[in-house]
Phi, psi and omega in degrees: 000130178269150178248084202268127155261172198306315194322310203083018144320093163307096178282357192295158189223009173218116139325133159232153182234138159287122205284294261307137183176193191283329199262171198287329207300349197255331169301036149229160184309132172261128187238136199217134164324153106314085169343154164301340185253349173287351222274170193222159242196098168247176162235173178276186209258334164290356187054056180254095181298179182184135195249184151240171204086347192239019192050211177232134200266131169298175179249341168189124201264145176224161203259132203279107148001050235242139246234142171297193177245347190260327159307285203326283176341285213293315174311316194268341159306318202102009226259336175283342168256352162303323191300312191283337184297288211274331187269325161312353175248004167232000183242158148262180172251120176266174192277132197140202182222124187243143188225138193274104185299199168320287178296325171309308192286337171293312188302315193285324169319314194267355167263357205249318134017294198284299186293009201257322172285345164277358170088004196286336203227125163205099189304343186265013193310321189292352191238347167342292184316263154019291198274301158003283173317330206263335201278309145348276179305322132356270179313318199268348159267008169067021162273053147311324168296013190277309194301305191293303185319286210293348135301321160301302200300311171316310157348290214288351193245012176277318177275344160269002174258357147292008153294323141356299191293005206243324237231354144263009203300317176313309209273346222247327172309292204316286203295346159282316186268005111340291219256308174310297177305340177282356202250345198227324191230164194307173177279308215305334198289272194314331180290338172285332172297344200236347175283292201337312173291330187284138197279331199288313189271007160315294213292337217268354196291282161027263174305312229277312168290066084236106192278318171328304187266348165298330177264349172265356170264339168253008189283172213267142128302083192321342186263316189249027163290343178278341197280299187310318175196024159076018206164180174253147178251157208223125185256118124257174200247124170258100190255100201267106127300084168273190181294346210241014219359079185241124194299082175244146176228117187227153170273117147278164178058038215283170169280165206275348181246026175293146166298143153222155215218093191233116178250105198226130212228000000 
């Protein structure tokens, strides 16, 4: 099965060829890229070239976050809900917007300290295997004198990722007053909190508030406006704010096999 948009733009972006032959390894499918050069040259209703084969491309892209090693850890230990657990028997939730000050964080620093020194926590967990591995092959090559260097590394890579708490500190806040606020209030409540914080719908705020630059990422190509419709088409994007505060954005007046476009807040 192939995957078509109405346009008839093929988004798929890997060939599977069917397998056969005497040995079993030849009955599964063989998956292949599509090349550049098989790719095909559509345009948008706006004259926005676009190929195929390649699946479907934002239009305007922004850079994905990327998580410490000291989060990864704290996440997949449990240790922000462990944290909240302990903190929730000595705080209320006051009313306002709460945010994890200084002193919290310092304190969430010294449990996290405590479980590390009690084996309960092992901030290098990510790298266990690894360090596992190389120290095995160590030993079956009879390089013992080895083992205290490959201890100091472990040391040494336990004290950089507590550098983590200084240099994340902002997502590291967040994921404690996450998991504290998940104990008190419903998920819709927290997916609205967490849309505030997310950088991808920040950036999408953005674009959307500078209609210049929203129109200049979706605008025509000017060299196939005579091919396309004989002329220039003249777009406006129209914003209705009602009481309830909800959002609609639409092309007036669009042609009848024109995209519309409903944004709803």
């Amino acid at each position: 099965a192939k995957y078509y948009t109405p346009s008839g733009r093929c988004i798929q972006s890997v060939n599977y060829q069917e397998g056969g032959g005497l040995q079993e390894s030849d009955g599964k499918y063989k998956a292949s890229k599509i090349s550049e050069k098989d790719k095909h040259v559509y345009y948008t209703t706006l004259g926005r070239p676009i190929k195929d084969g390649g699946g479907i491309e934002v239009d305007y892209q922004v850079k994905v976050p990327k998580a410490s090693a000291l989060e990864v850890t704290l996440l997949r230990s449990n240790v922000f809900s462990d944290y909240a657990a302990q903190w929730s028997r000595t705080h209320e939730l006051s009313n306002g917007k709460f945010e994890i000050d200084d002193e919290t964080y310092r304190h969430f620093q010294t449990f996290v300290n405590d479980k590390q020194k009690k084996g309960d926590l092992k901030l290098e967990a990510l790298y266990n295997k690894p360090l596992l591995d190389l120290k095995n092959a160590l030993s079956k090559s009879g390089y013992k004198g080895s083992e205290k260097e490959l201890q100091q590394l472990q040391s040494t890579i336990v004290r950089e990722i507590q550098k983590d708490f200084e240099k994340y500190k902002t997502d590291i806040q967040e994921d404690i007053a996450q998991s504290i606020l998940a104990r008190y209030l419903p998920e819709s409540m927290l997916l609205e909190r967490s849309i505030q914080t997310d950088n991808q719908v920040g950036e999408a705020r953005k674009l959307i508030s500078n209609p210049q630059q929203f129109d200049t990422l979706l605008a025509r190509d000017s060299k196939k406006d005579d091919q396309l419709n004989n002329g220039a088409v003249a777009t406006t994007l129209s914003t209705t704010a009602s009481s309830s505060s909800s959002m609609s954005s639409s092309m007036s007046s669009p042609p009848e096999n024109s995209a519309k476009l409903n944004i709803q807040w």
